[in-house]
C-alpha positions, -999 to +999 in steps of 0.1 A: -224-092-206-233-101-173-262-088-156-257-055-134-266-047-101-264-010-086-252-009-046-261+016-027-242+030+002-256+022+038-234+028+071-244-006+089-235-024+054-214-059+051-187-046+029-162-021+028-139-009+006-106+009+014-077+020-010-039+017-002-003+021-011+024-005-016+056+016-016+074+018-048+082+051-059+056+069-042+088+086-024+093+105-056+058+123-052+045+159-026+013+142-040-002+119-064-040+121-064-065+099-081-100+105-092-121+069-085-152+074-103-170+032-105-155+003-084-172-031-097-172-067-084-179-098-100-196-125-083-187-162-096-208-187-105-228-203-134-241-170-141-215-140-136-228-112-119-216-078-116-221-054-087-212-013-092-210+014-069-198+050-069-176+056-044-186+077-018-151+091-013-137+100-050-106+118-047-075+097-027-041+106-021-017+080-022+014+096-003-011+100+026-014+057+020+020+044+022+022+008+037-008-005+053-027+028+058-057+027+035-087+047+031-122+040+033-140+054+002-173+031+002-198+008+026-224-005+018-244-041+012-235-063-014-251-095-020-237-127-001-212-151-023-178-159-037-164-127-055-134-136-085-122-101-096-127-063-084-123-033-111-115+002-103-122+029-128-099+060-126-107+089-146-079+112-134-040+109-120-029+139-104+010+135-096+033+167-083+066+159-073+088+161-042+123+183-057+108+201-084+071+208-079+063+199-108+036+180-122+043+147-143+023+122-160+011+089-149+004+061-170-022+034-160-025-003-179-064+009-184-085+037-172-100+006-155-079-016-134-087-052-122-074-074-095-088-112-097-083-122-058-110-145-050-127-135-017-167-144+003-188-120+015-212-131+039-247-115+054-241-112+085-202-106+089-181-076+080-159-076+047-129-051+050-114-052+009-085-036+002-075-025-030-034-018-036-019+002-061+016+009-063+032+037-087+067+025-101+092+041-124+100+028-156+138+023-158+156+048-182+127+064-195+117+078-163+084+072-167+056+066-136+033+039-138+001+030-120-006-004-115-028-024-092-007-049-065-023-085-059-001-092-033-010-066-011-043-064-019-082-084-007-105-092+018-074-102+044-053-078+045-040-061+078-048-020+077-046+015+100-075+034+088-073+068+073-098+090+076-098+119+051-084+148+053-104+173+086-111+141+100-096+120+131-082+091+129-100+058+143-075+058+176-082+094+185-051+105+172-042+127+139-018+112+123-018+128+086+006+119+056+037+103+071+063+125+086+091+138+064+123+123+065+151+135+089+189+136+080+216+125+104+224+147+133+188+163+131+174+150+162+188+129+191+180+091+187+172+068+210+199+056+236+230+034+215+217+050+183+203+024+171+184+022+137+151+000+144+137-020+107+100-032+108+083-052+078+055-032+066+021-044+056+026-084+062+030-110+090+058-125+092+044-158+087+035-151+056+067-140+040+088-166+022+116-172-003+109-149-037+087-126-019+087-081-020+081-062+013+082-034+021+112-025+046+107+006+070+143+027+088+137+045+120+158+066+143+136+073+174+107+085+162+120+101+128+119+081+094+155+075+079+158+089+044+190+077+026+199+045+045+220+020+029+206-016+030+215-055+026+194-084+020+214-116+028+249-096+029+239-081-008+238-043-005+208-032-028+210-010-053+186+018-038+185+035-005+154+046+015+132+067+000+113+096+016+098+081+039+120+057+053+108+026+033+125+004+007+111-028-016+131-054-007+133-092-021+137-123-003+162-146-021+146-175-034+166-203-018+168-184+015+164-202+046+165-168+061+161-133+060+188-111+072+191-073+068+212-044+077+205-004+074+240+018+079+226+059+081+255+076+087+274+066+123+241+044+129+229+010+121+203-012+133+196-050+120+171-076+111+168-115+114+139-136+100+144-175+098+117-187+075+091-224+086+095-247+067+066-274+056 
């Protein structure tokens, strides 16, 4: 076992760790909360090390996380190195959902979950680590499942900070869970009504051929529930979900990425042409 070292929380600190959402099927859920009782990291090496921490923040809610909005639950100092993997323990999942009210069960892999996503951690510098989970649904079954997501997830990761819940936001403003969808004909759009579609949670130049992102619908300044899409002229399977956000996949011999939303008498558009080496 490798040896253990305790962190201890310290507002000037060199790392910090938030918690996010890729969107899945978090549109299915009024809430889904999580109870985060240990995170630990591993240092590489000849000798393994493992640092531990409780998290300062232990109670998240995911549908306040959607995209790249993630919440700060520890900071701290952690020693200087090359870190291989990061586990989060979770002793509770809390989800209630949107129609019904009612409250279902989530399944994780492990009560503790473990990204390997090499990342440094210097002295003197600021780490910002980002942990992803994403809650999916099982096919027929119907079953919610909460796993971690290496994609989105590390030390490099682009994020609007949450603060908890009483709290203001980092920009001044109070943003709070995402709004809730509108329908067509619920509000005046912008001039042409026009959808707008905006990649969530990843530059641009780093999408490619066989990657997921996460596609969000507007119309003005309302999220579009229920718009149909297609990726490369293939309408997909699933509309948007509450929120106005959709998984899509890039084709894996695409030069390009092209997609369409139709909501109603609206539609908006998006063109992507991919570098190549």
């Amino acid at each position: 076992m490798p040896p253990v070292m305790i962190a201890q929380p310290n507002l000037e600190g060199n790392f910090v760790f938030l918690v996010s959402d890729e969107v899945n099927a978090i549109s299915d859920f009024e809430k889904l909360s999580l109870s985060i009782s240990k995170v630990s990291l591993h240092l590489g090496g000849d000798e393994e090390r493992k640092i531990e921490f409780t998290p300062e923040v232990q109670m998240v809610d995911l549908t306040d996380l959607q995209g790249n909005r993630a919440q700060e639950i520890w900071r701290g100092d952690v020693p200087e190195g090359e870190y291989i993997k990061v586990f989060l323990e979770i002793s509770q999942v809390t989800g209630i959902l949107w129609d019904s009210g009612e409250e279902v069960d989530i399944k994780l892999p492990s009560s503790k979950l473990q990204i390997s996503k090499p990342f440094r951690v210097e002295s003197g510098e600021l780490t910002n680590f980002v942990y992803d989970l994403t809650v999916i649904k099982a096919g027929k079954s119907g079953q919610y499942i909460l796993k971690p997501q290496i994609d989105q997830s590390g030390a490099d990761q682009d994020f609007v900070k949450v603060e908890p819940e009483g709290q203001p936001e980092d920009n001044g403003e109070s943003k709070g869970k995402p709004q809730k969808p509108g329908k067509p004909g619920d509000a005046e759009g912008p001039e042409g009504g026009k959808l707008t579609l905006e990649i969530l949670g990843k530059d641009i130049k780093d999408m490619g051929p066989g990657d997921s992102v996460t596609l969000h619908v507007s119309f003005g300044d309302k999220d579009v529930e229920g718009a149909k899409i297609w990726v490369n002229d293939e309408e997909q399977d699933v509309n948007t979900g509450e929120y106005g956000t959709i998984v899509i996949y890039i084709p894996e011999d695409a030069d390009a990425l092209s997609v369409k939303a139709v909501w109603g008498e609206f539609n908006g558009g998006l063109q992507i042409k991919f570098k190549r080496e």
